[in-house]
PDB file of N, CA, C, O and CB in Angstrom:
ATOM      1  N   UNK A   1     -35.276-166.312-145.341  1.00  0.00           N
ATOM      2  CA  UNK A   1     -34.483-166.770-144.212  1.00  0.00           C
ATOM      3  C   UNK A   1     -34.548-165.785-143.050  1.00  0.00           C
ATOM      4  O   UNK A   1     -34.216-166.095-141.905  1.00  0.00           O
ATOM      5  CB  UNK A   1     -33.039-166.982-144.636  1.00  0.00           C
ATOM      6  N   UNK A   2     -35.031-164.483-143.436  1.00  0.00           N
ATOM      7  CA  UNK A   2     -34.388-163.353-142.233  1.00  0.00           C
ATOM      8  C   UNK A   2     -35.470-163.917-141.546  1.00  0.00           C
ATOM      9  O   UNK A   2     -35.265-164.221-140.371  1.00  0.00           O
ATOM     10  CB  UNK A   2     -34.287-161.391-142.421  1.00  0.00           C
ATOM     11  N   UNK A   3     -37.254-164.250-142.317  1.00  0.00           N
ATOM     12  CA  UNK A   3     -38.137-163.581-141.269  1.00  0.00           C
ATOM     13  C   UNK A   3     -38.019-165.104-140.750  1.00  0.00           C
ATOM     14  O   UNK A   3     -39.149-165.388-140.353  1.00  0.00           O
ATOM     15  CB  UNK A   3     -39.835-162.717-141.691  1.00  0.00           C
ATOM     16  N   UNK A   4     -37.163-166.217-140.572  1.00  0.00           N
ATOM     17  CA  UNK A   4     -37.535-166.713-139.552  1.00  0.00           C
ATOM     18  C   UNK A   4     -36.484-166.349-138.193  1.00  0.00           C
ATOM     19  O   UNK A   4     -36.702-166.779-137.060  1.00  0.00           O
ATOM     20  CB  UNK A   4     -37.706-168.111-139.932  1.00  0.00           C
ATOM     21  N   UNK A   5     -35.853-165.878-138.390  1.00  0.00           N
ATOM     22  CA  UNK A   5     -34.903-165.280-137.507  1.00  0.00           C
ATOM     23  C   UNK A   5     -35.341-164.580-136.600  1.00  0.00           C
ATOM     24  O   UNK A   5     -34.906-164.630-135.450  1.00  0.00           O
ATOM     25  CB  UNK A   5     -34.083-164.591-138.036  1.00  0.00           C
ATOM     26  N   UNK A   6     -36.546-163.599-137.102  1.00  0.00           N
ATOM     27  CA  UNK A   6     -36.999-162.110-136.369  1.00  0.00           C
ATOM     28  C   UNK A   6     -37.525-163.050-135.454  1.00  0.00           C
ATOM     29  O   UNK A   6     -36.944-162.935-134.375  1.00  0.00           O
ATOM     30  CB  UNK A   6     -38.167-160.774-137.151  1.00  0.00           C
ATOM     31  N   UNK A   7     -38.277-163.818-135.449  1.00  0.00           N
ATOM     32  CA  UNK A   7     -39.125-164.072-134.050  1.00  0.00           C
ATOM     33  C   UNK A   7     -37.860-164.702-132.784  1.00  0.00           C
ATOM     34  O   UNK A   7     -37.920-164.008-131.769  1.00  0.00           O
ATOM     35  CB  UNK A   7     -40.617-165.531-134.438  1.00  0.00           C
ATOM     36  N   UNK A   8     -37.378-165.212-132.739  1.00  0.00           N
ATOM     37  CA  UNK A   8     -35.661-165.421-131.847  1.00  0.00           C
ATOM     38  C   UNK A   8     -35.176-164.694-131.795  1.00  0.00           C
ATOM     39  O   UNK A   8     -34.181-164.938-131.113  1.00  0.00           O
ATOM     40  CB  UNK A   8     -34.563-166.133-132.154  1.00  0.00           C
ATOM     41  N   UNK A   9     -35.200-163.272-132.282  1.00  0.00           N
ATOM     42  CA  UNK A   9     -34.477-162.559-131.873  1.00  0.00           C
ATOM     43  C   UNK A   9     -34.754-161.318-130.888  1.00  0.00           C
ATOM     44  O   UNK A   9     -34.119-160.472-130.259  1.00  0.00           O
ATOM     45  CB  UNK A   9     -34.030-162.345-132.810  1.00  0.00           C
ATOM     46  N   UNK A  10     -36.222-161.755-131.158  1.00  0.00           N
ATOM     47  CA  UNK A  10     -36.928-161.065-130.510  1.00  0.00           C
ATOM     48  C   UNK A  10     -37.466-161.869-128.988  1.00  0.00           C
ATOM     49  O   UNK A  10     -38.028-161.278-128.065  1.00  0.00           O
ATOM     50  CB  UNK A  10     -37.954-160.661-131.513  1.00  0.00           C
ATOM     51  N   UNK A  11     -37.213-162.973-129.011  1.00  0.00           N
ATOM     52  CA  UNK A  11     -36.986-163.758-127.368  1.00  0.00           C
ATOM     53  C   UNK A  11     -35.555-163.304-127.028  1.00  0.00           C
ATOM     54  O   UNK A  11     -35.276-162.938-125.886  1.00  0.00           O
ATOM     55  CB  UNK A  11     -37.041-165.775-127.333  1.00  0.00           C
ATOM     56  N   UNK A  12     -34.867-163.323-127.782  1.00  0.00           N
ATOM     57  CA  UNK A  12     -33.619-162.670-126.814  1.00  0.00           C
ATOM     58  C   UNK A  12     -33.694-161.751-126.547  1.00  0.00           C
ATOM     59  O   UNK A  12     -33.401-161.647-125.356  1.00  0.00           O
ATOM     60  CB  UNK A  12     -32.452-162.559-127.105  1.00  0.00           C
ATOM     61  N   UNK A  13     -34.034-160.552-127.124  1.00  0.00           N
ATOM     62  CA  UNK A  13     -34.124-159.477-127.097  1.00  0.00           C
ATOM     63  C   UNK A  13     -34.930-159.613-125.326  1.00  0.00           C
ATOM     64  O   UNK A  13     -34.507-158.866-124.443  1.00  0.00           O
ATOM     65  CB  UNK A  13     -34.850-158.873-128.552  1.00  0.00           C
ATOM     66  N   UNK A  14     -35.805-160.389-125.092  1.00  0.00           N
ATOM     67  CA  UNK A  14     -36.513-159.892-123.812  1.00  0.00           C
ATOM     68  C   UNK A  14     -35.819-160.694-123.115  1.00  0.00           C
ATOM     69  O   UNK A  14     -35.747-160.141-122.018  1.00  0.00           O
ATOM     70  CB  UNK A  14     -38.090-159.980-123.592  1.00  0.00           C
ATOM     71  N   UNK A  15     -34.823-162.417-123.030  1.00  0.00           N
ATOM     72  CA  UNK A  15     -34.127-162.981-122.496  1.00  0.00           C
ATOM     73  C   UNK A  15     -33.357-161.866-121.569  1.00  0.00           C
ATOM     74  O   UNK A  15     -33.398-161.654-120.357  1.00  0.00           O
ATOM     75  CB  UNK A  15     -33.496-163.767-123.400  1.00  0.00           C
ATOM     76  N   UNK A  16     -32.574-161.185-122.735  1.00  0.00           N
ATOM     77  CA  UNK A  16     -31.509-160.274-122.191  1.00  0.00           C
ATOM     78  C   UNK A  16     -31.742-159.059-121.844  1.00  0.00           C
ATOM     79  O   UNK A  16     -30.787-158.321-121.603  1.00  0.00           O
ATOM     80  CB  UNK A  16     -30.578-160.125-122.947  1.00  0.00           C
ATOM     81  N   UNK A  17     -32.976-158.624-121.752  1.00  0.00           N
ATOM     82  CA  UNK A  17     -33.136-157.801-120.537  1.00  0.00           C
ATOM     83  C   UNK A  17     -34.065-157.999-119.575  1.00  0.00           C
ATOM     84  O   UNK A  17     -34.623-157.034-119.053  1.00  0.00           O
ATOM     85  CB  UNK A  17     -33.326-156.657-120.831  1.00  0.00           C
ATOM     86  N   UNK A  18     -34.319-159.149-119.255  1.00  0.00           N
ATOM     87  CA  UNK A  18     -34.596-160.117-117.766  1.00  0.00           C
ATOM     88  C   UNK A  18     -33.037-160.132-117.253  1.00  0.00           C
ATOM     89  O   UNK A  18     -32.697-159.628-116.182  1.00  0.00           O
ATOM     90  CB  UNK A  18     -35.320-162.096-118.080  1.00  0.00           C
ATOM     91  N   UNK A  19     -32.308-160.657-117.992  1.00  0.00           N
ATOM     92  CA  UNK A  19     -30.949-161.418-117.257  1.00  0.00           C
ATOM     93  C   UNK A  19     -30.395-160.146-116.955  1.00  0.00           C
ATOM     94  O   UNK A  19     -29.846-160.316-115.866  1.00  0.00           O
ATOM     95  CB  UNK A  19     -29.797-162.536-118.257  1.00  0.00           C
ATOM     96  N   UNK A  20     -30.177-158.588-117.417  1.00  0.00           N
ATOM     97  CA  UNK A  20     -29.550-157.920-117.003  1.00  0.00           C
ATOM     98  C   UNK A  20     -30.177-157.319-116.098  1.00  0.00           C
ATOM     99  O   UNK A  20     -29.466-156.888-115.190  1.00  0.00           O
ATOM    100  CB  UNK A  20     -29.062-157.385-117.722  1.00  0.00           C
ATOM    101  N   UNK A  21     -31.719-157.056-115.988  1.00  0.00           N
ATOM    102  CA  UNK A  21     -32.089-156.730-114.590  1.00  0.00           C
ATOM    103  C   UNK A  21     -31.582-157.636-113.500  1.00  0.00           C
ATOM    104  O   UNK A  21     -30.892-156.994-112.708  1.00  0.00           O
ATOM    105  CB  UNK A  21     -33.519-156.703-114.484  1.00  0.00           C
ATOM    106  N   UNK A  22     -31.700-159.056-113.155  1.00  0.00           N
ATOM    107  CA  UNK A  22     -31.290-159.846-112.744  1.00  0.00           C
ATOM    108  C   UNK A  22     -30.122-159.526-112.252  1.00  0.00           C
ATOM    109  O   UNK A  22     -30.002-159.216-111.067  1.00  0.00           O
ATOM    110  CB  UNK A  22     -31.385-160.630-113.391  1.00  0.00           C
ATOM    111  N   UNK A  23     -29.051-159.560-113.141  1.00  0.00           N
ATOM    112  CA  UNK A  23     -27.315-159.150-112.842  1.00  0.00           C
ATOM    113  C   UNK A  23     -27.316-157.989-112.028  1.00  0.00           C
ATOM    114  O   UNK A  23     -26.725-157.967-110.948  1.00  0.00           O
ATOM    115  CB  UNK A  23     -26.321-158.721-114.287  1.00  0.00           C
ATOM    116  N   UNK A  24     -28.202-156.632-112.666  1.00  0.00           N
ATOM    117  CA  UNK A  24     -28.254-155.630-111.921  1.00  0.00           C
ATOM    118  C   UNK A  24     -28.500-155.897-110.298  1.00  0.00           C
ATOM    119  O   UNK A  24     -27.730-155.422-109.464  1.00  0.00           O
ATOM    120  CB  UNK A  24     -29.213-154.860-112.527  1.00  0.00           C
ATOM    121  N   UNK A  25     -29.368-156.507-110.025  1.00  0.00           N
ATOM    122  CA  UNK A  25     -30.128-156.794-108.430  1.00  0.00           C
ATOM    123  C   UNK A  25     -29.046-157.363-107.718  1.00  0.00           C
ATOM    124  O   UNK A  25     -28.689-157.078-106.575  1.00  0.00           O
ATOM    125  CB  UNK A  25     -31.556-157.970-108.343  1.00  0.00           C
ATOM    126  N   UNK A  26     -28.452-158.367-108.654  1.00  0.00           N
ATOM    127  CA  UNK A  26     -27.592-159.666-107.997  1.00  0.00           C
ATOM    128  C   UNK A  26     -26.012-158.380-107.281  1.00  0.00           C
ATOM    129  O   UNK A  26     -25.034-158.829-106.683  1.00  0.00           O
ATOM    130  CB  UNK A  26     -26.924-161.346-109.851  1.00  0.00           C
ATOM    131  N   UNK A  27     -26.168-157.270-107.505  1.00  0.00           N
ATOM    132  CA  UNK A  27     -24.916-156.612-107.958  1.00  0.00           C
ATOM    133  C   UNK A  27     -23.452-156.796-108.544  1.00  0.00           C
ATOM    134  O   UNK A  27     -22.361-156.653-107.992  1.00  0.00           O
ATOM    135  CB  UNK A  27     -24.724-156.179-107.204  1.00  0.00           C
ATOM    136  N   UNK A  28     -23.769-157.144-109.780  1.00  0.00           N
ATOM    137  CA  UNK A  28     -22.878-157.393-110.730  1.00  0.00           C
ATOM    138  C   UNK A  28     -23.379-156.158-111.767  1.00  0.00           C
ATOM    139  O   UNK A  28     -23.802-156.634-112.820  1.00  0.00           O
ATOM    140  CB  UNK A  28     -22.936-159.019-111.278  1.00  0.00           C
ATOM    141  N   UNK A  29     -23.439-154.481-111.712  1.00  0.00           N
ATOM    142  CA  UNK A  29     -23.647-153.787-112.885  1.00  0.00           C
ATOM    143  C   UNK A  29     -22.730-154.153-114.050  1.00  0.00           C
ATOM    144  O   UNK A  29     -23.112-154.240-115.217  1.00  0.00           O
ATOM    145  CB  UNK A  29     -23.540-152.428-112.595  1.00  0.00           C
ATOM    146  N   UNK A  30     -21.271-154.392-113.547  1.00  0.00           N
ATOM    147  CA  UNK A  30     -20.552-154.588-115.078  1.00  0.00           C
ATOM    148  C   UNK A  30     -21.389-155.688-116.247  1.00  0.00           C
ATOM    149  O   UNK A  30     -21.851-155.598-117.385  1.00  0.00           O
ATOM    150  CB  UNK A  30     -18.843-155.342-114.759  1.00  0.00           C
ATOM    151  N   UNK A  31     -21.269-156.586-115.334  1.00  0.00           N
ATOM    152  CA  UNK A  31     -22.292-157.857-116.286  1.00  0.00           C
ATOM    153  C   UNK A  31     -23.628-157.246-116.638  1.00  0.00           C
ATOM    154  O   UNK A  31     -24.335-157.831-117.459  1.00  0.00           O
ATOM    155  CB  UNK A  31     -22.750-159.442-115.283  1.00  0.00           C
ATOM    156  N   UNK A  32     -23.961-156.315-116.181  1.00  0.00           N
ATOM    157  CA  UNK A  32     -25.221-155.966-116.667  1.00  0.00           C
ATOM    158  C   UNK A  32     -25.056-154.614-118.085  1.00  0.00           C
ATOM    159  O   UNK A  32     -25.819-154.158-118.937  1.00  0.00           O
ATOM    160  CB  UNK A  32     -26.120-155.411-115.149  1.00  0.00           C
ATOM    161  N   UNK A  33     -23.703-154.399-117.705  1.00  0.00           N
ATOM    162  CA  UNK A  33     -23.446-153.221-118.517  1.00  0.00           C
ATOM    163  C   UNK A  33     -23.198-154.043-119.463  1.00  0.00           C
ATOM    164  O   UNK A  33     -23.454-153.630-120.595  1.00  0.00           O
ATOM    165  CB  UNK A  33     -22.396-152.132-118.173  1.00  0.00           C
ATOM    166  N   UNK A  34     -22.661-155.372-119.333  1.00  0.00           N
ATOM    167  CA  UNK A  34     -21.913-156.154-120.857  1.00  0.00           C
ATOM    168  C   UNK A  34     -23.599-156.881-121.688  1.00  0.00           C
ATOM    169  O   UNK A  34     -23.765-157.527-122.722  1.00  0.00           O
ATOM    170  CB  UNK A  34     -20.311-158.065-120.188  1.00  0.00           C
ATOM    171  N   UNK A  35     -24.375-156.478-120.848  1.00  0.00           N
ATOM    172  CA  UNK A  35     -25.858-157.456-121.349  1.00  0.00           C
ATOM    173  C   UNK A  35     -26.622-155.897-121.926  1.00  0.00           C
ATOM    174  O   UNK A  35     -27.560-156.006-122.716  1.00  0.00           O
ATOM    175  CB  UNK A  35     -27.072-158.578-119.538  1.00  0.00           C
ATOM    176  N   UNK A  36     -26.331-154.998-121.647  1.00  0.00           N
ATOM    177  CA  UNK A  36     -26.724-153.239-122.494  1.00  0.00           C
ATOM    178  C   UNK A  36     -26.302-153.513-123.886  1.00  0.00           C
ATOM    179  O   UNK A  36     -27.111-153.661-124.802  1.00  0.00           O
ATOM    180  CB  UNK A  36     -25.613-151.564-121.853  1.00  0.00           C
ATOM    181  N   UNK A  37     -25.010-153.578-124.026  1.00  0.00           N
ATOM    182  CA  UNK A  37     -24.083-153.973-125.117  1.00  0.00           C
ATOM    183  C   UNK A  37     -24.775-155.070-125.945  1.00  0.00           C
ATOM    184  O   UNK A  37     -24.909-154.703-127.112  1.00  0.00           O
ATOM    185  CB  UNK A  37     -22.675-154.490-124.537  1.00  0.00           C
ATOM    186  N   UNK A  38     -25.372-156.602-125.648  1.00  0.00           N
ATOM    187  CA  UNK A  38     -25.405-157.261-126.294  1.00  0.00           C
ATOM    188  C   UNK A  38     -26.911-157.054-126.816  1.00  0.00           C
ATOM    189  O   UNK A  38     -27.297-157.463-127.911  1.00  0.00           O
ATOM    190  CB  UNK A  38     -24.887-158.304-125.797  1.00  0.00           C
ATOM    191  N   UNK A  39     -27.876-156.223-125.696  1.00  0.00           N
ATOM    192  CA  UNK A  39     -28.981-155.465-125.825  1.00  0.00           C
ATOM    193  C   UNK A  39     -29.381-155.065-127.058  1.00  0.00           C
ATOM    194  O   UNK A  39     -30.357-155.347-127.754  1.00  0.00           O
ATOM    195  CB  UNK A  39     -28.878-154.486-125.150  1.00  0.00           C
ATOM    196  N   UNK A  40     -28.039-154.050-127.255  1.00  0.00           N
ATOM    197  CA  UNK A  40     -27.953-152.791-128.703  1.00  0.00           C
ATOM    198  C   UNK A  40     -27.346-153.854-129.838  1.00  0.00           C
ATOM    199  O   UNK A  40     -27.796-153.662-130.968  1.00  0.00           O
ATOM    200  CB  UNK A  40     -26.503-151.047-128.414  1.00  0.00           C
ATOM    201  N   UNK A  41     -26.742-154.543-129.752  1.00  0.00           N
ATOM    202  CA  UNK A  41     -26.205-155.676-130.848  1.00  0.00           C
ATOM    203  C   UNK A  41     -27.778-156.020-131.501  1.00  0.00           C
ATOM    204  O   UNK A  41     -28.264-155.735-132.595  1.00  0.00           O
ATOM    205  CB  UNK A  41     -25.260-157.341-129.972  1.00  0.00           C
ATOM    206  N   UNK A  42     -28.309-156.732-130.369  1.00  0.00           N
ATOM    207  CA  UNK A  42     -29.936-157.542-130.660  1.00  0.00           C
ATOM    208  C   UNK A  42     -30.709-156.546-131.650  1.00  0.00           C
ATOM    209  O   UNK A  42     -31.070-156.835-132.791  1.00  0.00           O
ATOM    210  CB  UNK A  42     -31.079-157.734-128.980  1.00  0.00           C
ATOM    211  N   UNK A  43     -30.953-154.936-130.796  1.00  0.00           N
ATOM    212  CA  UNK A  43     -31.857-154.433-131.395  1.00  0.00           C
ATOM    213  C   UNK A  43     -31.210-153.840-133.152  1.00  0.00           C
ATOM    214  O   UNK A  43     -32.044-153.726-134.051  1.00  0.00           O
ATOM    215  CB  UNK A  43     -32.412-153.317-130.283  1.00  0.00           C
ATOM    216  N   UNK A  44     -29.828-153.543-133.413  1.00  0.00           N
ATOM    217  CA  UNK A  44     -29.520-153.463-134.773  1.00  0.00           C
ATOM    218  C   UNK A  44     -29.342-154.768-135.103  1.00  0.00           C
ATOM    219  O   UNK A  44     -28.622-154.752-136.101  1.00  0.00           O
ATOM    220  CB  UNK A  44     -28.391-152.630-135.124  1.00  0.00           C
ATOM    221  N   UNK A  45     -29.574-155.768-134.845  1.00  0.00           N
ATOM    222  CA  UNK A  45     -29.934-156.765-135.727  1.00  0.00           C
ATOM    223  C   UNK A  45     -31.598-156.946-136.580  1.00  0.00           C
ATOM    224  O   UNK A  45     -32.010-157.304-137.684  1.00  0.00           O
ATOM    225  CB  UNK A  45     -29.642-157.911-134.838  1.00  0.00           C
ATOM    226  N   UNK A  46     -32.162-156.447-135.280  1.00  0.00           N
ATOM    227  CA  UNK A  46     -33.667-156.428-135.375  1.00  0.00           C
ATOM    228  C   UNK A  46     -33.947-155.740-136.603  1.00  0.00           C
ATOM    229  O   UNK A  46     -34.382-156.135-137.685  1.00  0.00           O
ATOM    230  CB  UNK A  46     -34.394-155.729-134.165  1.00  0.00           C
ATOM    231  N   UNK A  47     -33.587-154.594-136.164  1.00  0.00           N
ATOM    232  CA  UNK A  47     -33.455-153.503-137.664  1.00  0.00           C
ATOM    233  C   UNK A  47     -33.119-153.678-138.638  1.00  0.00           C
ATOM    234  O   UNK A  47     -33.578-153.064-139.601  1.00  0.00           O
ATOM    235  CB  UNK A  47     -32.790-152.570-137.763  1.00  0.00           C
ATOM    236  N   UNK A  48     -32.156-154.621-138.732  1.00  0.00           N
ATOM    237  CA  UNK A  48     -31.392-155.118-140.058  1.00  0.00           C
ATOM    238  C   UNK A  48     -32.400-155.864-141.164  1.00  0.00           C
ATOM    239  O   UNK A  48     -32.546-155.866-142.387  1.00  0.00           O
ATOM    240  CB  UNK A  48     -30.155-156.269-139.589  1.00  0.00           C
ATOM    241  N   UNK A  49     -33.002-156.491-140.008  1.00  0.00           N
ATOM    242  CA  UNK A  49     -33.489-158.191-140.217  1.00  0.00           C
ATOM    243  C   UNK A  49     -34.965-157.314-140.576  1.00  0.00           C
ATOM    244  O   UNK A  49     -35.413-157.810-141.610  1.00  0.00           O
ATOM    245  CB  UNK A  49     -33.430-159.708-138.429  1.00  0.00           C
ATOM    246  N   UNK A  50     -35.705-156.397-140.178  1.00  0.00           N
ATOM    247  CA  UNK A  50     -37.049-155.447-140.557  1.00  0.00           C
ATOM    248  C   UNK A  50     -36.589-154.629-142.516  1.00  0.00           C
ATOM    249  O   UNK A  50     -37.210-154.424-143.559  1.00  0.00           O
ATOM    250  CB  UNK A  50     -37.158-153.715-138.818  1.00  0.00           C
ATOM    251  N   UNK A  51     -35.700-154.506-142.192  1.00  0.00           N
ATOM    252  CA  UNK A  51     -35.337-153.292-143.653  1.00  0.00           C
ATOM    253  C   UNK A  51     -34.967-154.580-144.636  1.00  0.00           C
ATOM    254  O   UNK A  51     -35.503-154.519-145.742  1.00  0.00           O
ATOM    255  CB  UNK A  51     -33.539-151.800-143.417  1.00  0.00           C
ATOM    256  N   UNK A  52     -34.388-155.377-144.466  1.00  0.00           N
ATOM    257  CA  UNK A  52     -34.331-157.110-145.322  1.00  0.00           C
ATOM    258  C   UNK A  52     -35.347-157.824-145.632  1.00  0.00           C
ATOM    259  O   UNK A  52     -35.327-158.397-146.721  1.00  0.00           O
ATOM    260  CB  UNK A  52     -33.706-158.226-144.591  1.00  0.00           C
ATOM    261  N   UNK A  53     -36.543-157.978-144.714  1.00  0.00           N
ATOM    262  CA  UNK A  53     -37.762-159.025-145.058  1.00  0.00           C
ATOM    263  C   UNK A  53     -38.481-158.364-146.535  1.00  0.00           C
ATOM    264  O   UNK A  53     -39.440-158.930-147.061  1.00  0.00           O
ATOM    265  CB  UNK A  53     -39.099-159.073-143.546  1.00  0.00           C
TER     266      UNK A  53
END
């Protein structure tokens, strides 16, 4: 089940840091600071989901 996960998570993973450059430009840093956050969520999932397969 994990490894079909890894590949989606790994489009978000680049989703969400398009959208927070984006936020950044737009000047909204907080929203971009809350898309850092969901950033580091993504990548220890990633990790999770690598040490599981």
């Amino acid at each position: 089940m994990v490894n079909k996960l890894i590949p989606a998570m790994w489009v978000r993973l680049v989703i969400l840091i398009i959208f927070g450059i984006f936020m950044y430009k737009e000047g909204l840093p907080w929203l971009a600071g809350f898309t850092v956050v969901l950033i580091a969520l993504t990548i220890w999932q990633l990790i999770t989901a690598y040490k599981q397969r």
